[in-house]
N, C-alpha and C positions, 0 to 999 in steps of 0.2 A: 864509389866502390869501397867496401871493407879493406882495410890492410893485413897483408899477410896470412890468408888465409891456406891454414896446413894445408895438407894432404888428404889429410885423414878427414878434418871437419868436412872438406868439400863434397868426398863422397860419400859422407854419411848425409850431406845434407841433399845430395843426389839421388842415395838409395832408394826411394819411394820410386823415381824415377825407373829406376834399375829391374828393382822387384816387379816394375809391371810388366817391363818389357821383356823379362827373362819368364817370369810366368805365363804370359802371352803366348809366345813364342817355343819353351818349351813343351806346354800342356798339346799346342796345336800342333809342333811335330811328334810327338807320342801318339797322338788320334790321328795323326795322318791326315788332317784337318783343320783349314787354318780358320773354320766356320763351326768348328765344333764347338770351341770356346768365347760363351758371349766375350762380349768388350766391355757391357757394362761390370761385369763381376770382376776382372780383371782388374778395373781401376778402381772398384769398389774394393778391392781384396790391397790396392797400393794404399788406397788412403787411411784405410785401417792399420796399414804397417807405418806408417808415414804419425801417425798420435804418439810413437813409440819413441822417436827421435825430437820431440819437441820439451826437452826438458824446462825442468822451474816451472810448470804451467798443470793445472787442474785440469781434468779433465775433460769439466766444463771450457773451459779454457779453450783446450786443444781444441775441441767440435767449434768450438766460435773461429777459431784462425780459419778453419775450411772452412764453416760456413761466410768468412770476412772475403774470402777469395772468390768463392761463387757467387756474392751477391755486389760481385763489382757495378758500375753505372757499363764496363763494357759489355761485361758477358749477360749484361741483363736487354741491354741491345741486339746483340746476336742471339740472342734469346727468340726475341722479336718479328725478327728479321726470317730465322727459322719458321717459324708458324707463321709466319704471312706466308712465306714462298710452300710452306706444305698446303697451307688453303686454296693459294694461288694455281698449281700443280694439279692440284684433285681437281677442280674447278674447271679446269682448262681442260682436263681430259676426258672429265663426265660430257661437255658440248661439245667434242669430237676434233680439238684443236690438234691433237695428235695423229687421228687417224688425218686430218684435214691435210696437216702438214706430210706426214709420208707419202699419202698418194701425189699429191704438188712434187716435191721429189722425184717417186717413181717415175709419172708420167713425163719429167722433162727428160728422162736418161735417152740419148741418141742409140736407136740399136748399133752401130759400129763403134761407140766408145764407152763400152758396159766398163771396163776398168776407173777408166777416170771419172763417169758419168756416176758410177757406186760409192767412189770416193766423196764427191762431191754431195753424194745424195745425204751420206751419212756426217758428215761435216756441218750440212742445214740442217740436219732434224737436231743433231744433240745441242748444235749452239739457241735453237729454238727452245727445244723442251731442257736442257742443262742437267740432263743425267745419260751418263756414257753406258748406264745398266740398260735404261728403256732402250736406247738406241739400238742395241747389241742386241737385246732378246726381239726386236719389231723386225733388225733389217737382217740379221745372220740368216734364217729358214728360207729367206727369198733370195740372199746370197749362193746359199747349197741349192738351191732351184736354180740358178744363172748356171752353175757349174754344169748340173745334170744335163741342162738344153744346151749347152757349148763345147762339153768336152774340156772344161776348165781343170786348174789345179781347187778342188774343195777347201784348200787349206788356205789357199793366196788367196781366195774369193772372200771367205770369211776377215781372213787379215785384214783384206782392205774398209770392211766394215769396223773391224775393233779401233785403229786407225784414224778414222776418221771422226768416231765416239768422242775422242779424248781431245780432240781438238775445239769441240764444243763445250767438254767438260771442263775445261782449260781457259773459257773466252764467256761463254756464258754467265749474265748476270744473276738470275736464279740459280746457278751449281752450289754445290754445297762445299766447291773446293772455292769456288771463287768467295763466295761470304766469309768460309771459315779466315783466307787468307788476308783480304782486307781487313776486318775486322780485327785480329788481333794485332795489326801493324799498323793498324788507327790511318787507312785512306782509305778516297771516294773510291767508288766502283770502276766511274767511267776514268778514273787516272792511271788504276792500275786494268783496262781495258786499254787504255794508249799507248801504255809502257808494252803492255805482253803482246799488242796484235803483232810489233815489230822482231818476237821473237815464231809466235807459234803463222803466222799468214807466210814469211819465208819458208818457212819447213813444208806448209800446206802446200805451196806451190813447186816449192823440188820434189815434193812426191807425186804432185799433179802432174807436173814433164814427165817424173820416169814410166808415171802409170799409162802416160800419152803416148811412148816410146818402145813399150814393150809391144811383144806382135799386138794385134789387132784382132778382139774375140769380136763376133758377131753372133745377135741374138735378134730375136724378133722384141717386138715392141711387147716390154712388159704390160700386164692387164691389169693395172691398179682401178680404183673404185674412184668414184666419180670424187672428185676435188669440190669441198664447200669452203670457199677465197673465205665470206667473211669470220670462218673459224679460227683463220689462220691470222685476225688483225690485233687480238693479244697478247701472240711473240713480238709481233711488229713494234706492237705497241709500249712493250717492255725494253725493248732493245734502244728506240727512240727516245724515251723517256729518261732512262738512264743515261745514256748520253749524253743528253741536255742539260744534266746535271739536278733534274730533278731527287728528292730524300727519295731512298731505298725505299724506307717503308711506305712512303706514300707513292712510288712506283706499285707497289705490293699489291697494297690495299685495294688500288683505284684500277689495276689489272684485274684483281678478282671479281671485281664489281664490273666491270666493263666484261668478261668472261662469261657471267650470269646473263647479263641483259641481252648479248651477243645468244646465249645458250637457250634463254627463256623464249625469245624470239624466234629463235630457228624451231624451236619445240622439241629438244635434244634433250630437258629439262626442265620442271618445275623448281616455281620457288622453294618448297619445302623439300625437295630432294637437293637442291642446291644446298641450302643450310645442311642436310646429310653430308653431302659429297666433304663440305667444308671441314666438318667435324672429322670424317675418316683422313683427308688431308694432313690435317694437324697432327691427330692422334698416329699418322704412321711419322711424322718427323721426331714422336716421344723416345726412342731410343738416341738420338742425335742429342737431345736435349738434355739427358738423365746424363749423357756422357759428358757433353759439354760441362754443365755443371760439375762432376767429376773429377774434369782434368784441371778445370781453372782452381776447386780448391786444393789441388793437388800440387798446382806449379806454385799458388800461393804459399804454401809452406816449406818448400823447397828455395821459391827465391828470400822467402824470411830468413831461412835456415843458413844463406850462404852460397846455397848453390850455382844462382846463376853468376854472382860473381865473380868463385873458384875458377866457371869456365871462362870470363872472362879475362882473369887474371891470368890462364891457365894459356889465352891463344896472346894475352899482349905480351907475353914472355917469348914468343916465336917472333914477334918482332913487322907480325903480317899488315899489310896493307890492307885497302879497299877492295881489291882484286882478291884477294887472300883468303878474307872477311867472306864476298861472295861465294866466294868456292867451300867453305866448310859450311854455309847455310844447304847451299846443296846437295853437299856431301851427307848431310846430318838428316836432312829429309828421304835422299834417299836410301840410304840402311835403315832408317824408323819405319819406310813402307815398307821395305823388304821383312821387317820383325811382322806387323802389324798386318800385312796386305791391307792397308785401307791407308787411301790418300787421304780423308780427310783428318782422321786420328792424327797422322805425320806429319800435317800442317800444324795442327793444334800441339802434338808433346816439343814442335821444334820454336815455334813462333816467338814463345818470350825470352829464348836464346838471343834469336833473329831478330828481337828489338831493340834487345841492346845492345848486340853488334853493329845493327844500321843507326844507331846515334851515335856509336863511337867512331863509326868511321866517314861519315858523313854520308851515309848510303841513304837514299830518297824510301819513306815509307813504301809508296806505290812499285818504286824497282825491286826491293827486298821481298816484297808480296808477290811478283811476279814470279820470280826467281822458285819462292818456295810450290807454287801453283805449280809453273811449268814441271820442277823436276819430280813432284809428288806424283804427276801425271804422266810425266816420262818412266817413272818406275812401274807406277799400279800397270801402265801398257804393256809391260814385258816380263812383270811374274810368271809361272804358269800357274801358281795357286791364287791369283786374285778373284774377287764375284765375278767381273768381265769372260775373263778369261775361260773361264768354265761354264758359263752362259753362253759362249761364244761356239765352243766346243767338246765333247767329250773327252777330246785327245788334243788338250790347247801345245804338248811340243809341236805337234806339228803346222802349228801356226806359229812358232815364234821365229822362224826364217824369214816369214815373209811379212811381220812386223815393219815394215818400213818409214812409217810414219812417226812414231816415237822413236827410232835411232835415229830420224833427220832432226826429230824436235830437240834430244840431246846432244847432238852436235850444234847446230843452229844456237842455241842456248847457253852452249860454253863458249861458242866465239862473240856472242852478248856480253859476258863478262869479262875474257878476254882483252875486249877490245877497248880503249878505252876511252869514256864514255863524259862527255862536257859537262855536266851536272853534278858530278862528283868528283871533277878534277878539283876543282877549289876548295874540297872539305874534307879530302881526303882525311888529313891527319885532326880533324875535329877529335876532342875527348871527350868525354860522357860528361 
C-alpha cells in the first residue's frame, strides 16, 4: 500500500469513480428513469473523464492504462465465461429447456399449498435457467392468475415469485451475479456455491415455514403443458458438473453442445438454427461485455491512481476487523445497487475494493464473493425501480410489503458475518 496518501489525491483518484455514479444516478432521477440511461455511455462518459486525472502521461499513454486494465488475463476470462453462458442460455431455451423446466414446476404445485408450492416453483426455475428477469416475466402472469382463481392478495402472490427469482439468481452457476462475483474475487464456482448455500437455503426455508404457516389458499390443479424430462438434463447437467469441480468454461461449452444434441433429437431444432440461436445468445450478452470492459479499465486507472488504496488506508484508520471489513463490503454494494439498480454493475464497481479488503483481513475469496452476491441480490429484490420489479408489477410499492424473501436473505446474511466464523478466526489480522 502507498504511504500517506492525502485527502485530496484519493479522491481525485476516485473521481471517475464518483462522476459515474453521480451521472448515473442523477440523469436517471431527472427521467424519472433508472432505464432511461444506457450503462454503457455512463461509464463510457467516466472513462473519458478518468484520461483527465492521469497526469505526466500522453495521451496515447492514457488510452493504453485502460486499455492495460481491460485486457487483463482476468477480465478476458469473464470475458469468456460471458459468451459461453449467453450461448449456453439461447441454446437451452431454443430446445424448450425452459418451458420444459416451468411446466415440471407448475405441475408438481399441490393444489392446497399454492403459497409455498409457488415459492418453491420459482426458486427451481431461476436456480435452473440463472436469471431472476426470465423467472419474473414466465411465472408473475400465472401468479395474478392464482390470485384471480383464489381470491388472493395480487401483490403477496406476485411477491412470492420475485422472491423466489433472487434465490436462484443468488445460487446459480450461469447468473451473471454469480460469474461477475467469483470472478473478480479470483474463486471456483462450486466454492463460493458452498459458502453462499449456508446463507441464502436458511432464508429459503424460513420463508418456506412462514409461507407453510400462513392461512391456506386452495386452488385447482394448475394446467401446465406437458413436461419434456429430457430438456430439462442441461440445467441438471450444469448444476452437477460445476459441483464436481469441473472448469467453468468447459461446463459451458459441453452444456451447450449437450443442449443441441438434446434439441436436435427432440426436433425443437436444427443444426443450422442452433448455430443462429448461438450467435443471438452471445450477441445479447454484448452489452454485459462493452461494460465489463468499461469498468475494468476504469478501476484500473483508479487503482494506478491511488484510489483503492486511500480507501484502504481510509477503513485501517477506523481500526476494523474482519467482521468490520465484512460489513462495509456490504455496505458498499448495497448503495452502488441502490445508485445503479443493477446487481451486477455493484458487484463489478465494488469488487476490487472487496479484494483487497479480503487479503487484508484474511477474509476467504469465496466468503467475500458470497457476501457481495448475496447483498447485491438482497438489494436489486427490494428497489422499486429495479428491471425485476417493474417486470413483476406495474405498481411494484405494492409488492414491496410482501417481499419476504430478501428481508430474510438480509437478515440471515448479517448473522453470517456476525457470527463468527473458523476460517478466518486465524487470519483475521493478516496484512496485505
Amino acid at each position: 500500500m502507498k504511504d500517506n496518501i492525502s485527502t485530496r489525491k484519493g479522491l481525485m483518484a476516485l473521481s471517475p469513480l464518483i462522476v459515474f455514479l453521480l451521472l448515473y444516478l442523477l440523469l436517471s432521477i431527472a427521467a424519472n428513469d433508472f432505464y432511461a440511461v444506457p450503462i454503457t455511455i455512463a461509464f463510457l462518459a467516466a472513462c473519458m473523464y478518468s484520461l483527465l486525472i492521469m497526469h505526466g502521461l500522453s495521451i496515447s499513454e492514457r488510452f493504453g492504462r485502460l486499455a492495460e486494465g481491460a485486457s487483463s488475463s482476468g477480465v478476458m476470462q469473464m470475458l469468456w465465461i460471458f459468451i459461453l453462458a449467453g450461448a449456453f442460455a439461447a441454446s437451452a431455451k431454443e430446445m424448450g429447456a425452459i418451458d420444459a423446466t416451468i411446466n415440471l414446476a407448475l405441475t408438481a404445485v399441490p393444489p392446497n399449498f399454492v403459497l409455498s408450492s409457488l415459492f418453491i416453483a420459482s426458486c427451481f426455475i431461476s436456480l435452473s435457467t440463472g436469471t431472476s428477469v426470465g423467472t419474473i416475466a414466465a411465472l408473475a402472469p400465472i401468479a395474478g392468475n392464482m390470485a384471480a382463481q383464489t381470491g388472493s392478495n395480487t401483490a403477496m402472490m406476485v411477491a412470492i415469485v420475485v422472491g423466489g427469482a433472487y434465490f436462484g439468481d443468488n445460487l446459480s452457476f450461469i447468473s451473471d451475479t454469480t460469474i461477475m462475483a467469483t470472478q473478480t474475487l479470483g474463486c471456483e464456482m462450486k466454492d463460493k456455491f458452498r459458502a453462499n448455500i449456508w446463507i441464502a437455503l436458511p432464508a429459503a426455508l424460513i420463508c418456506l415455514a412462514l409461507y407453510t404457516c400462513l392461512p391456506s389458499v386452495s386452488i385447482e390443479s394448475y394446467q401446465a403443458g406437458q413436461v419434456s424430462y429430457p430438456a430439462i438434463i442441461p440445467y441438471i447437467y450444469i448444476i452437477v458438473a460445476a459441483l464436481c469441480g469441473m472448469n467453468v468454461m468447459l461446463v459451458l461449452a459441453s452444456a451447450t453442445a449437450l443442449a443441441a444434441a438434446i434439441g436436435i433429437g427432440l426436433g425443437t431444432m436444427s443444426p443450422l438454427g442452433w448455430l443462429k440461436t448461438m450467435n443471438e445468445g452471445i450477441m445479447g450478452m454484448s452489452e454485459l461485455i462493452i461494460v465489463t470492459l468499461l469498468a475494468a479499465g476504469l478501476m484500473h486507472v483508479i487503482r494506478e491512481a491511488g484510489g483503492i488504496d486511500w480507501l484502504m488506508q481510509m477503513f485501517s484508520r477506523r481500526k476494523g476487523g474482519r467482521r468490520s471489513a465484512e460489513l462495509s463490503m456490504a455496505t458498499m454494494v448495497v448503495l452502488t445497487d441502490f445508485c445503479t439498480a443493477n446487481n451486477t454493475i455493484a458487484i463489478l464497481s465494488v469488487a476490487p475494493l472487496a479484494k483487497h479488503m479480503a487479503k487484508k483481513y484474511g477474509i476467504e475469496p469465496k466468503r467475500a464473493a458470497s457476501i457481495l452476491d448475496t447483498f447485491s441480490c438482497m438489494a436489486q429484490g427490494i428497489i422499486p425501480y429495479g428491471a425485476q420489479m417493474l417486470i413483476a408489477s406495474g405498481l411494484p410499492l405494492d409488492i414491496i410489503p410482501f417481499l419476504y424473501y430478501p428481508y430474510i436473505l438480509g437478515v440471515v446474511a448479517l448473522i453470517y458475518i456476525i457470527i463468527p466464523h473458523k476460517e478466518c478466526n486465524s487470519s483475521t489480522n493478516t496484512s496485505a
